[in-house]
C-alpha positions as CSV (number, residue, x, y, z in Angstrom):
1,X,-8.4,7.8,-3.3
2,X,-9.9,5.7,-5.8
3,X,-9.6,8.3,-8.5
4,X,-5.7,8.3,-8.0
5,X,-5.9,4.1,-7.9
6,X,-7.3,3.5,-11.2
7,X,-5.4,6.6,-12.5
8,X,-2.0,5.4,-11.3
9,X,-2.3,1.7,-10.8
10,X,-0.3,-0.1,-13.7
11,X,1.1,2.9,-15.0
12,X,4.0,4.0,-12.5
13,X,7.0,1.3,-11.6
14,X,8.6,1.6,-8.2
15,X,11.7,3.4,-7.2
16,X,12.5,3.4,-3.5
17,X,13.3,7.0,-1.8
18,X,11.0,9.0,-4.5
19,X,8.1,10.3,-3.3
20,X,5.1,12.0,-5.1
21,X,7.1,14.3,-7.2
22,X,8.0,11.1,-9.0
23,X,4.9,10.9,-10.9
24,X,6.3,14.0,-13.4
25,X,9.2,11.5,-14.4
26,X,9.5,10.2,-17.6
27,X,8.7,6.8,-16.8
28,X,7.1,8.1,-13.6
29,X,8.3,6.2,-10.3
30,X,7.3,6.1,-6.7
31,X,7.7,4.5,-3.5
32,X,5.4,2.9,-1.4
33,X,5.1,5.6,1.2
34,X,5.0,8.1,-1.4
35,X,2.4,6.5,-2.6
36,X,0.4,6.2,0.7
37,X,1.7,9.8,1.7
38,X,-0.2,10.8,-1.6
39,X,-3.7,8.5,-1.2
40,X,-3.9,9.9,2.7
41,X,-2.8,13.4,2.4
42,X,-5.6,13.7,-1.0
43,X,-8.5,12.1,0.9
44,X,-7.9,14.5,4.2
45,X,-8.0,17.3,1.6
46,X,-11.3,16.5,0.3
47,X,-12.8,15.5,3.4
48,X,-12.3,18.9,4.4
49,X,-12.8,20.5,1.7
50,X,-16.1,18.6,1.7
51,X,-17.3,19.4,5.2
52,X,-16.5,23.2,4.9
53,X,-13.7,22.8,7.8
54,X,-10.5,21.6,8.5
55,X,-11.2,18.1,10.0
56,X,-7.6,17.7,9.1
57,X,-5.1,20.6,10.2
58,X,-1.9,21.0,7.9
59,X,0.2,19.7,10.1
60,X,-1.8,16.2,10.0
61,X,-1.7,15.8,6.6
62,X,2.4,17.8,6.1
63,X,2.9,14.7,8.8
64,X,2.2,12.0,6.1
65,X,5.1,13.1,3.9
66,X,7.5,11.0,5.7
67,X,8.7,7.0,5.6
68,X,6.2,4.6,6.2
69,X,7.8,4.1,9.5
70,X,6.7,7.7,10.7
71,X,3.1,7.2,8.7
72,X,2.2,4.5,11.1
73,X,3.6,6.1,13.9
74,X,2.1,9.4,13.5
75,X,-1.0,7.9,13.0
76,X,-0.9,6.2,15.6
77,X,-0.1,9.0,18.2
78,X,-3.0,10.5,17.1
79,X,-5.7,8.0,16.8
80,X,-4.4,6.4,20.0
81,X,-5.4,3.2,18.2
82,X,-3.0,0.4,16.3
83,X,-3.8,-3.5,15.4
84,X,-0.8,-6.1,15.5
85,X,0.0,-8.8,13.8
86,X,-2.8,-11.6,14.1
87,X,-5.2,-8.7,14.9
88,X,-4.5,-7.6,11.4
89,X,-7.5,-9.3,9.5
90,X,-10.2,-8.9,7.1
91,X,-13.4,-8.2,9.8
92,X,-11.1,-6.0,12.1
93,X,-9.4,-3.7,10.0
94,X,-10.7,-0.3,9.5
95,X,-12.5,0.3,6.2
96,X,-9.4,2.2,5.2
97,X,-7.0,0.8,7.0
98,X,-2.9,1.6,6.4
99,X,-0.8,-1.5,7.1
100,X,2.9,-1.3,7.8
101,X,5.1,-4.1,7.3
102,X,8.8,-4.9,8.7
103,X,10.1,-6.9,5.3
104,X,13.8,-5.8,5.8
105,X,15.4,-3.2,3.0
106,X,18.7,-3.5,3.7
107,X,20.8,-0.8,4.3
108,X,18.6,1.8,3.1
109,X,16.4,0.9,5.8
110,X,18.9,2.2,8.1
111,X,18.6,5.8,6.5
112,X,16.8,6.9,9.7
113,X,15.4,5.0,13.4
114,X,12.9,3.1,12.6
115,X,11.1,2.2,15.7
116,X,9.5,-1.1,14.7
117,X,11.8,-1.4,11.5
118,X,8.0,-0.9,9.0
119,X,9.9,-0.9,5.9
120,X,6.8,-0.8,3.7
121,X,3.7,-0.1,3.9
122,X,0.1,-0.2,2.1
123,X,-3.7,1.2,1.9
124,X,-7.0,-0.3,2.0
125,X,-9.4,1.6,0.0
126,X,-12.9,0.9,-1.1
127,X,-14.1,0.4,-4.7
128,X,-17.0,3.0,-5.0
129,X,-19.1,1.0,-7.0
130,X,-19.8,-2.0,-4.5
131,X,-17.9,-1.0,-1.4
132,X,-15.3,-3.7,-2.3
133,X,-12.4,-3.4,-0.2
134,X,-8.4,-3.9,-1.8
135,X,-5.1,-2.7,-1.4
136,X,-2.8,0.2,-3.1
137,X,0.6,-0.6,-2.9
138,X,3.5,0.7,-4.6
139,X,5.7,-2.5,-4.8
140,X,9.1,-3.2,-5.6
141,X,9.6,-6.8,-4.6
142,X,7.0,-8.6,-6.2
143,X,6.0,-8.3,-10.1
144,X,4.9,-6.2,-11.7
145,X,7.1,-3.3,-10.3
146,X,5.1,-0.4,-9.0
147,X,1.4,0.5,-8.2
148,X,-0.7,-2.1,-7.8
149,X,-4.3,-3.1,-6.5
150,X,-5.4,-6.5,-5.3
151,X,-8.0,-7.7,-3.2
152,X,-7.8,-6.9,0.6
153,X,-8.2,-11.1,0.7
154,X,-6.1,-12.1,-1.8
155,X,-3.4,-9.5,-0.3
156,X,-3.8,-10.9,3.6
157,X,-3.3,-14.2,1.7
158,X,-0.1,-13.6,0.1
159,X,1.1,-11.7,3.0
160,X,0.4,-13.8,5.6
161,X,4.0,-14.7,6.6
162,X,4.3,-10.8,7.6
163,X,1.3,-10.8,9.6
164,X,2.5,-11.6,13.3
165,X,3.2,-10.3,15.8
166,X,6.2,-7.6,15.7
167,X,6.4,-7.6,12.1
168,X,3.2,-5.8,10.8
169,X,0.5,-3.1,12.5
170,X,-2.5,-1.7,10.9
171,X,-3.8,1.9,11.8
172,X,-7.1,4.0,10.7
173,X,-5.8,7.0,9.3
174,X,-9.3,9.0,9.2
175,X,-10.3,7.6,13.0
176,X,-11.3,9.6,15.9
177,X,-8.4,11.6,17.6
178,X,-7.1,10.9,20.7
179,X,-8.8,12.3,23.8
180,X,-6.1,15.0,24.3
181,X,-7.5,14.7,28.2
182,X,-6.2,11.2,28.7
């Protein structure tokens, strides 16, 4: 994932509704769950393609091409495992935790059901050369426009309004599966 950060961050502005194939536009755009889509659905590849097998099936990672809505649910359903609100914090989060926010949209938020009403949504990853968590969002509100990295602090900091209860969940898209027993 942190290939695609420093490749990407700075250089692509944001554009709500366009997904990966955004980067081949000339200026290349992308949404934030496009963007998260692309970090998950890469890292699942090269963690099996690293272990030999298919930790991930297709399905699991075809699943992450969706609205950050259905990213956080999907994971979710099959980690059996989701933070809320004031849970959402710096020593609970997952290492690579995917965060989901309900910050309105306006009417293109009502393109589909949205269960909780996540209208964006972001991803911790890990700075290889000290372990340094931060997030990767693609961003439209706040300047500058498009893919940017901060610090996981300095992100829960600005965000903070957003994290309560009902308005933001956190989700570990690489944990163990549900027990398909239970």
């Amino acid at each position: 994932m942190w290939q695609l950060v420093e490749r990407y961050t700075g250089r692509v502005g944001y554009k709500g509704g366009v997904k990966a194939e955004g980067l081949s536009a000339d200026p290349p755009v992308i949404d934030c769950s496009g963007w998260v889509s692309l970090l998950l659905s890469t890292a699942m590849e090269s963690i099996n393609g690293g272990c030999g097998r298919n930790v991930f099936g297709r399905d699991e990672i075809a699943a992450l091409c969706t609205w950050s809505d259905r990213i956080i649910q999907g994971i979710e359903t099959r980690t059996g495992n989701i933070l809320e609100g004031n849970e959402i914090a710096a020593v609970d989060l997952p290492r690579y935790a995917t965060i989901g926010l309900r910050q309105g949209g306006g009417a293109w938020a009502q393109n589909h059901p949205r269960p909780r009403g996540i209208t964006h949504i972001v991803q911790v990853v890990l700075r290889p050369v000290d372990r340094a968590p931060f997030v990767s969002e693609a961003q439209g509100w706040a300047e500058p426009h498009g893919i940017r990295l901060l610090p996981l602090s300095d992100w829960l900091n600005m965000t903070r309004a957003y994290l309560k209860a009902g308005e933001s969940w956190a989700v570990d898209p690489f944990g163990d599966r549900r027990d398909p027993a239970t």
